[in-house]
One Martini backbone bead per residue (centre of mass of N, CA, C, O) as a GRO file, in nm:
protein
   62
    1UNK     BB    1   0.090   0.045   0.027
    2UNK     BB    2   0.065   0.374  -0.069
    3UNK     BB    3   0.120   0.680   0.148
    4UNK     BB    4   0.226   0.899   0.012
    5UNK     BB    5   0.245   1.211  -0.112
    6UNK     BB    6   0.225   1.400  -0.373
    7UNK     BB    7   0.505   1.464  -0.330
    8UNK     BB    8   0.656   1.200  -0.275
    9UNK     BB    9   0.612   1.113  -0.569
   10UNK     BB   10   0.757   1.238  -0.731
   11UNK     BB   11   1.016   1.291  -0.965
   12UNK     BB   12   1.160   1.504  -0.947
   13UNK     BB   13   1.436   1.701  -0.861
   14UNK     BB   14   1.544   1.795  -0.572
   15UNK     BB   15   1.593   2.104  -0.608
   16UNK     BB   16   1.264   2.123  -0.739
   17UNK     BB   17   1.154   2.062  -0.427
   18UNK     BB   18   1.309   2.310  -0.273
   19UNK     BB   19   1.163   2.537  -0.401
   20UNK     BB   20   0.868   2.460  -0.373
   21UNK     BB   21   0.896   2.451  -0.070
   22UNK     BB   22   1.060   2.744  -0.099
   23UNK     BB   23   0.755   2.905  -0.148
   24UNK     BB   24   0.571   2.801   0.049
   25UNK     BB   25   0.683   2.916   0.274
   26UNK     BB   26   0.694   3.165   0.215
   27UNK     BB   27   0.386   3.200   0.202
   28UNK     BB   28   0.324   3.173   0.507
   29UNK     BB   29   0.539   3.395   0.585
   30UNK     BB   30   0.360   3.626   0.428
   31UNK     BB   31   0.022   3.564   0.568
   32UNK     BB   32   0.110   3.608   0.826
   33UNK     BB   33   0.228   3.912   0.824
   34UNK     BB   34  -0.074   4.004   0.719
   35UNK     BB   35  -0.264   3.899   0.962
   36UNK     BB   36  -0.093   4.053   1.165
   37UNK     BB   37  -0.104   4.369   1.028
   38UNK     BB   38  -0.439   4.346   1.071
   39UNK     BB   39  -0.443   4.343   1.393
   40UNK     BB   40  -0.311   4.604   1.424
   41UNK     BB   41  -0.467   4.778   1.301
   42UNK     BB   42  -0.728   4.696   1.482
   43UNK     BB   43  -0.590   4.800   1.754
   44UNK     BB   44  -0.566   5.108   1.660
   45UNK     BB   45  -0.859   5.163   1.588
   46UNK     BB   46  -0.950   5.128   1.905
   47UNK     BB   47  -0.768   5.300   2.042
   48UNK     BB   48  -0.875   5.560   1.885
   49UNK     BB   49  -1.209   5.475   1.811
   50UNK     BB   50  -1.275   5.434   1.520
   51UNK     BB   51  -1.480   5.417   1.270
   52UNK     BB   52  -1.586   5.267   0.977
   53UNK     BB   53  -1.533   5.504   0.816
   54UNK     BB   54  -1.240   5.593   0.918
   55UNK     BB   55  -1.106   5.335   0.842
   56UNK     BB   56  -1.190   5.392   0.530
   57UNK     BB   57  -1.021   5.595   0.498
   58UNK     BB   58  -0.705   5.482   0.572
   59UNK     BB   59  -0.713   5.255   0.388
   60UNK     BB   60  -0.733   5.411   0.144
   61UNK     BB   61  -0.478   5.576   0.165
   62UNK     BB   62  -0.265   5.296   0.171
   0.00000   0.00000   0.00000
């Protein structure tokens, strides 16, 4: 029984499976950044008491 993930079985050479791994990589440490990044916004705007139209103005400006 074959239990491989598709990732596993590919038959690429090694270099071209390392390349797609850190593009993945990169790809989840890219989402986290966004994520984060969205958290803190939404914690400075909680701070300021921002209404959703005044969010709605600063984000349209950056």
């Amino acid at each position: 029984m074959d239990t491989a993930g598709p990732v596993e079985r590919l038959t690429a050479p090694d270099d071209a499976k390392r390349a797609v791994e850190a593009l993945v990589e990169r790809y989840a440490s890219q989402a986290d950044y966004y994520a984060t990044d969205r958290q803190i916004d939404r914690l400075v705007y909680d701070l300021y008491g921002l209404t959703d139209e005044e969010i709605a103005i600063v984000e349209e400006a950056t």
